[in-house]
C-alpha positions in Angstrom: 33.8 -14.1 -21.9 32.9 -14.5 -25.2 29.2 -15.0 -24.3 29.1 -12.3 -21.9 30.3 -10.2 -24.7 27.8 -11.4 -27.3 24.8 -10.8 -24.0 26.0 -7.5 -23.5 25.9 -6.4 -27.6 22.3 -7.8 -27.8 21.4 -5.7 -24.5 22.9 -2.8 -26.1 21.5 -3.2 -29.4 18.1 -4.0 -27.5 18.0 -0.9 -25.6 18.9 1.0 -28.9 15.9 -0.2 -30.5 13.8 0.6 -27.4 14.8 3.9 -27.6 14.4 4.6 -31.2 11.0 3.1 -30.5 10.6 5.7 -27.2 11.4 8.5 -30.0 8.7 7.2 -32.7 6.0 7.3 -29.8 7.0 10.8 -28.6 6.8 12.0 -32.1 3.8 10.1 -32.4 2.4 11.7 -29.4 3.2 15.1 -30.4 1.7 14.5 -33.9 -1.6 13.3 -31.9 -1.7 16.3 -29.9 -1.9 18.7 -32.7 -4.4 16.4 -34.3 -6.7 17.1 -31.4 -6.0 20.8 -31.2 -6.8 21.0 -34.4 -10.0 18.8 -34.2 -11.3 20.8 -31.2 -10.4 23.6 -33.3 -12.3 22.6 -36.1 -15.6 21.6 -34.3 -15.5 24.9 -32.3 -15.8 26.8 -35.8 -18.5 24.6 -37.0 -20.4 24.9 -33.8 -20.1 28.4 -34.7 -21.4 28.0 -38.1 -24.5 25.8 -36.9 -25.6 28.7 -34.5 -25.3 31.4 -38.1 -27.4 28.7 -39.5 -29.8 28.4 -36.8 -30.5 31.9 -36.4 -31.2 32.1 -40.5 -34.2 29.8 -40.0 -35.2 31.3 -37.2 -35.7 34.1 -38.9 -37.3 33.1 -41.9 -39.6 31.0 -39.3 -40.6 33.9 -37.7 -41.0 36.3 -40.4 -43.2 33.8 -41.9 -45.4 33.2 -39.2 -49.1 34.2 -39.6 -50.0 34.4 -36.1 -47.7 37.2 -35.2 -48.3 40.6 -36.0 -45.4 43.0 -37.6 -44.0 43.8 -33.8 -43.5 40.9 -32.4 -41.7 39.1 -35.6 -39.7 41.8 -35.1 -38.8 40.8 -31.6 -38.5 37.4 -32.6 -36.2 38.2 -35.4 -33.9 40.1 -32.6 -34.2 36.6 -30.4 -32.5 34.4 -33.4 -30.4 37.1 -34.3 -28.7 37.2 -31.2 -28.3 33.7 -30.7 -26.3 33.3 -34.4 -23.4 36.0 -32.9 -19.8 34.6 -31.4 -21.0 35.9 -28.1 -24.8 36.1 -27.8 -25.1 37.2 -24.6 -23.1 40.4 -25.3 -24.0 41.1 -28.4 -27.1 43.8 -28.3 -29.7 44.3 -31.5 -31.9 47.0 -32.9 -34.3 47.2 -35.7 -36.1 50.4 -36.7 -38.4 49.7 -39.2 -41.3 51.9 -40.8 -41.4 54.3 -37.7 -41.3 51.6 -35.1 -37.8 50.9 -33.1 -37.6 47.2 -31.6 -34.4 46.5 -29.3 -33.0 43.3 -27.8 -33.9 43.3 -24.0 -30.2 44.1 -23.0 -29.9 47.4 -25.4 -27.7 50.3 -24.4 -25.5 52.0 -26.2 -23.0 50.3 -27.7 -18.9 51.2 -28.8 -18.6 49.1 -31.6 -21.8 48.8 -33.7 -22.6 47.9 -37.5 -25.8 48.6 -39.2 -27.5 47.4 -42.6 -30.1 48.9 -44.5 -33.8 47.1 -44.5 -34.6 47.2 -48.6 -38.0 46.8 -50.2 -36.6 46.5 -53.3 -35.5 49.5 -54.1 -36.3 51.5 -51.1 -34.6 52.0 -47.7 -37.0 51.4 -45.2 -35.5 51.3 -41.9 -32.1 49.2 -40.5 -30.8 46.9 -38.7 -27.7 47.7 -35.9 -25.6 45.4 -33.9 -22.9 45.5 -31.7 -21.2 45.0 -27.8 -20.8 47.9 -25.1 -17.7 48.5 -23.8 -15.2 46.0 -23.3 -16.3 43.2 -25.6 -13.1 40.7 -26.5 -11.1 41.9 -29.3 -10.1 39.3 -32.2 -9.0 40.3 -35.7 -9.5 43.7 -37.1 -12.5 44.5 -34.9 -14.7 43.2 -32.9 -17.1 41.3 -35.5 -16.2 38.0 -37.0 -16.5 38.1 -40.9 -19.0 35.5 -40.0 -21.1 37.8 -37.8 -21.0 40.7 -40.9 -22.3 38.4 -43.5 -25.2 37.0 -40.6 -26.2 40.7 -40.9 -26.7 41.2 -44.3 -28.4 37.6 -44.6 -30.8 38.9 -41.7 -31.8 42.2 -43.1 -31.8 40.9 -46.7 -34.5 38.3 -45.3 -36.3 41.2 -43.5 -36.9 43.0 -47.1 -37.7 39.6 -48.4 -40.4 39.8 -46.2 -41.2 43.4 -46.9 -41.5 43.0 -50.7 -43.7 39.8 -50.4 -45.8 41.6 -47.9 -46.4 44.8 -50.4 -46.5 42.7 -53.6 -49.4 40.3 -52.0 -51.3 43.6 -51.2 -51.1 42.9 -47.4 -48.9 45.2 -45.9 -47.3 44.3 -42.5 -49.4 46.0 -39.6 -46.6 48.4 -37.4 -47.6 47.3 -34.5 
């Protein structure tokens, strides 16, 4: 009896300590899953950033490209500029620019738009306009990320970059 007693306290106490240990692993588990929420969380907004990035180069690329004529940088300016946005195939572009309107392939009319002026220095010389037709996803306080507004302005701040260079060497962009 005595032995039986002391067998069944040690079983007891065993199965305490495997359940204790059953607890740490569930909380361990839950603690893991957040982790990797957050981690996919994470890389999804970076991924997001690296396409913002991406279509900056691509734009300075293509506005500094000497075998292009004043048109198609343009055009290729509206190709990196919609790749950069949350939803790229959605989103539709527009620059007017000395006279001459260039548009994204997909252009139509749009609900929700934005638009920034095109400086040369001090002058307005045409903008640049963004946005989604009807029924685009809705996310914050409208339907452009923070992310997408400053994208803008970088884009059409590099556009009068180009501009100002282009007038101060003398060599004026051809509208064409």
């Amino acid at each position: 009896p005595m032995a039986e007693r002391s067998s069944k306290k040690q079983l007891i106490e065993h199965i305490a300590a495997l359940q204790k240990e059953l607890l740490e692993r569930e909380g361990l588990k839950s603690e893991i899953s957040w982790l990797d929420h957050a981690l996919r969380d994470r890389t999804r907004l970076l991924q997001e950033r690296v396409k913002e990035l991406n279509c900056i180069a691509d734009t300075v690329k293509a506005l500094r490209r000497r075998d292009l004529n004043f048109g198609e940088k343009m055009r290729e300016v509206l190709d990196a500029f919609s790749s950069g946005w949350r939803y790229p195939e959605e989103v539709r572009g527009r620059i007017v620019l000395r006279g001459a309107s260039f548009t994204s392939e997909n252009w139509t009319d749009l609900k929700w738009n934005m638009r920034r002026e095109i400086r040369n220095g001090e002058t307005a010389e045409g903008f640049i306009e963004a946005g989604y037709p009807p029924g685009p996803p809705e996310y914050g306080e409208g339907p452009f990320l923070k992310e997408e507004i400053l994208l803008m302005d970088v884009v059409a701040e590099c556009i009068g970059f180009y501009l100002e260079r282009d007038v101060s060497s003398g060599t004026p962009p051809d509208a064409a």
